[in-house]
Each structure stands twice: as C-alpha cells, then as structure tokens.
N, C-alpha and C positions, 0 to 999 in steps of 0.2 A: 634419471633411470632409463636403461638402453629401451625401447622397445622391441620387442620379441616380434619373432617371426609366425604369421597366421599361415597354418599348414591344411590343403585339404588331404583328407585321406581319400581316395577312391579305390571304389572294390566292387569288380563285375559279379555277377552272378545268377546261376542260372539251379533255382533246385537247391540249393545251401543249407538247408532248413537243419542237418546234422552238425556243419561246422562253422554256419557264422556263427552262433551264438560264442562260441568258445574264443575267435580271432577278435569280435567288439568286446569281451570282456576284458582282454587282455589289453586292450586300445584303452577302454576304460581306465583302466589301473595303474596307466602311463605316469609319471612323475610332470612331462610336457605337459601341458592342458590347453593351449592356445591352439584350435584344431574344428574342424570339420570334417564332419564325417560323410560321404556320397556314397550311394550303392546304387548301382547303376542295372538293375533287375531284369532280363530278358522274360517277363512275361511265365517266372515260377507257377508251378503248378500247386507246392507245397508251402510251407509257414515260412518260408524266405525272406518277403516283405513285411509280414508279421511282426520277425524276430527284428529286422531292421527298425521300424517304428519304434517298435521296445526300447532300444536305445538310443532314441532320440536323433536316428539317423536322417539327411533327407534322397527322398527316393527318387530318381529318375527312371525314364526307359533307356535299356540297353538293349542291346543286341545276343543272337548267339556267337558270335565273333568276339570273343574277350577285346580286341583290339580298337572294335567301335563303341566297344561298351563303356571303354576306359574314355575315349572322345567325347562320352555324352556327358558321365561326372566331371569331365576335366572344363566343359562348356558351363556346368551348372557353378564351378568353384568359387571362389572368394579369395581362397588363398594366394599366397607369395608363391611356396614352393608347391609341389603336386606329389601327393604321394601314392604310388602304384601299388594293392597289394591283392594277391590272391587271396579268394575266401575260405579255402582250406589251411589256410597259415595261425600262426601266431606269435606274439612279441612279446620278447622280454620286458618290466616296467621300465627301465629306463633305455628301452630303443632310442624312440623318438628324441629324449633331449640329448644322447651319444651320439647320433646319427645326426642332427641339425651342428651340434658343437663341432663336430669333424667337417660339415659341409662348410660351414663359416670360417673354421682354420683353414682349409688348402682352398679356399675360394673355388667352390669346385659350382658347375651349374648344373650335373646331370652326375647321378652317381646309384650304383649297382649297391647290393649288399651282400655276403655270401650266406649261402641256405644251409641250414640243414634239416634231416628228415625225422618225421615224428616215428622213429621206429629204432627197437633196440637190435636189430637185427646186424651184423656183420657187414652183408654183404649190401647193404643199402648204406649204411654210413660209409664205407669205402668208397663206394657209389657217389658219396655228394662229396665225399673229401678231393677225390678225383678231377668232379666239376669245377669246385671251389679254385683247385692250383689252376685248372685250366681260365677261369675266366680272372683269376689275378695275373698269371702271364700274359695274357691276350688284351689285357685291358690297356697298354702301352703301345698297338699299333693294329689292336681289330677288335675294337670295346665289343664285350658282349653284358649283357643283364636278366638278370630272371623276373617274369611278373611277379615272382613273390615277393619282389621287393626292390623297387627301382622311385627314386628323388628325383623332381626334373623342375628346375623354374619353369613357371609358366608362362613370361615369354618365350621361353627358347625352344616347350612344345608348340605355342601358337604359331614361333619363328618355320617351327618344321612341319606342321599341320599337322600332328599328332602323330596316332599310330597308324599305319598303313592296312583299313578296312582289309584289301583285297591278299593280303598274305594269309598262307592258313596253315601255318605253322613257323615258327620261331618270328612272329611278329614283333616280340620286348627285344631280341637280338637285334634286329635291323631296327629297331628304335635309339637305342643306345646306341649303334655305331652313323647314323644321320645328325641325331644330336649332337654326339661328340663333333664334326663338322663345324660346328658353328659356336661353342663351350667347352667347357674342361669337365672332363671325365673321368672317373676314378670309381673303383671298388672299393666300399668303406669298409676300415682294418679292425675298427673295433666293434660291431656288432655282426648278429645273424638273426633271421627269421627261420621259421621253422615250420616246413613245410610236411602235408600229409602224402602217405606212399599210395595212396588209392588208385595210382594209376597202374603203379608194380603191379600190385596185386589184380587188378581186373585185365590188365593186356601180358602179364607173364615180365618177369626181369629182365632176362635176356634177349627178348622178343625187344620189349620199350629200348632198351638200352644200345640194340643194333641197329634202330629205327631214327635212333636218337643222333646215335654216331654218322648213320649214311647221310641224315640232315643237313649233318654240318660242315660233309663230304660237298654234299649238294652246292650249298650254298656258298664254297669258294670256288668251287669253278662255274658254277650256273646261275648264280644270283637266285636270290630270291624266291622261297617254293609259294606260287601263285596258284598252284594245281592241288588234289587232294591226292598228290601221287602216293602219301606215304600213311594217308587213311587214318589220318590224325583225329579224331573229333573231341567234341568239347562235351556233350552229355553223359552225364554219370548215372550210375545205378542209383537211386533213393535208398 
C-alpha cells in the first residue's frame, strides 16, 4: 500500500476568534486525514488560541506579518508538503485529497488555488472571478498565489527561506513567483477555497480594489512593496 502524503496545514493569525472556528471545522471534515494542523498566533487578544487548542491544533508564536507567521508554523511542521491558508477561509471536504491528487499528477512543487468570496453579492464574485483569470494566465510566466491558499514542499520553502518578513503587502505573490525559480508551478484546476469579504467591507470596494490594482502596477516595474506606501494593514475589527 502506497504511503500517503503528511501535510501540515498552517494558518497565521491574529484576533480570529469569529472565523477560525468555521476554516478548522471545515479542515476537520476533510475526507484527507493524514495532516497537521499549525496556527501560528501573534499574541491574540481574543478566544483565538482557545478555539485553536479545541481542535487539537498545535500553537506557535507568530508575528503581525502574516509572512513570518507563516515561517514560524512552517519551522514547527512535520510535514512533506506545507499548506498555507488564511484564517478567514474555508474548504470544501474533499479539497485536500483533490488538491494533493492534482499535485502528484502534474508533479508540481509549489502550487496556488483559485479563491473565491464568502458573499452573494455580484459585484465581489465578479471581483474574484476576475482575480482567478488573472492569476491562471499569469501563472505561465509570472506565478502569482493567494494566502488563501498556496501548497509548497518543504524543501523548496526551506530551498527559498520562506516568506519574505520585510514585504508588507503581496508577500504570497512574491513567494510563488521565487519558488516557481527553483519547482514547477501551477494553479490547481480543480478546486477553490473560499475566502471572507471583510476587507471590502471595512476599506470600501472600490477603494481595496484600486489599491489592489496600483500594487500590482507597483510591483512590475518597482519590485517589491517594502514600504507601507499603500497603508495596507493586517488588524481587523473584532
């Protein structure tokens, strides 16, 4: 009998105490089971680490930099491959075994998922359907990924030395495009995670969405935003 792949899941977070619970139940209820769970905690104020224990997670310190936080679980893992996901998200029960089955078909080492949003809204599913084309054309010769949901062996993070602390916004971007470097890269075609709008809604659609677009203006001809030029932050409302 083949042996199965040990996967760790890591998931930063800061304040979560609304939506982890609903992302590990969903982990929970996976059909995969061969798996670990990291949450990488920056020092929550609220039932975060609580909810995390609950399910049997194990806790480390993270950072308010999603990027280092992802570095600390990825340090503490066990696993073969590394699975990145935001805490506002959630997965369908058979992500996980879709998602490793397609990594093992195209022999891929580092591989994106496409998102979509927890909202019935028009203009926000247009919104990610938009994303989604953009980062399947883009993934043949300028890989991009979303923290919501990014696969990576864990040599080939170790190979790249993770995530880049000092970026403070599109840090999972410029992960997926250093890894691909060095592994095979792809957007997996047969699943999605599904991500909350909380950001629409607390910075305005069209505000996030032009903020979002000038980023990625930015980052082909400037490289890399190191600066907080675009007032990006990572703390949410409770």
């Amino acid at each position: 009998m083949e042996k199965s792949i040990v996967l760790s899941i890591i998931i930063p977070t800061l304040n979560e105490e609304k939506y982890l619970g609903k992302l590990l139940d969903s982990i929970k209820k996976q059909t995969y089971k061969d798996y670990e769970i990291i949450v990488s905690d920056n020092n929550s104020e609220d039932r975060t680490r609580e909810i995390a224990k609950k399910f049997g997670c194990k806790v480390v310190k993270g950072d308010g930099n999603p990027g280092i936080g992802r570095n600390s679980g990825a340090k503490a893992a066990k696993g073969d491959i590394l699975f990145f996901i935001d805490a506002d998200c959630y997965i369908e029960k058979n992500f996980l075994q879709r998602a490793l089955n397609e990594i093992k078909k195209r022999n891929l080492d580092i591989a994106g998922c496409y998102v979509g949003p927890i909202s019935k809204r028009f203009f926000d599913n247009a919104t990610f359907a938009f994303f989604n084309f953009w980062i399947y054309i883009t993934q043949f010769f300028y890989p991009n990924a979303s923290g919501s949901g990014i696969f990576c062996r864990k040599s080939l993070h170790q190979k790249i030395k993770g995530f880049d602390g000092k970026i403070k916004l599109s840090e999972d971007m410029d992960y997926a495009k250093r890894a691909s470097k060095y592994g095979k890269f792809r957007i997996l075609s047969g699943i999605k995670s599904y991500t909350s709008v909380r950001r629409f809604d607390e910075e305005g659609r069209l505000t996030l969405i032009l903020k979002l677009f000038l980023s990625v203006v930015y980052r082909i001809f400037f490289g890399e935003i190191r600066t907080n030029i675009f007032k990006y932050g990572f703390r949410y409302k409770k």
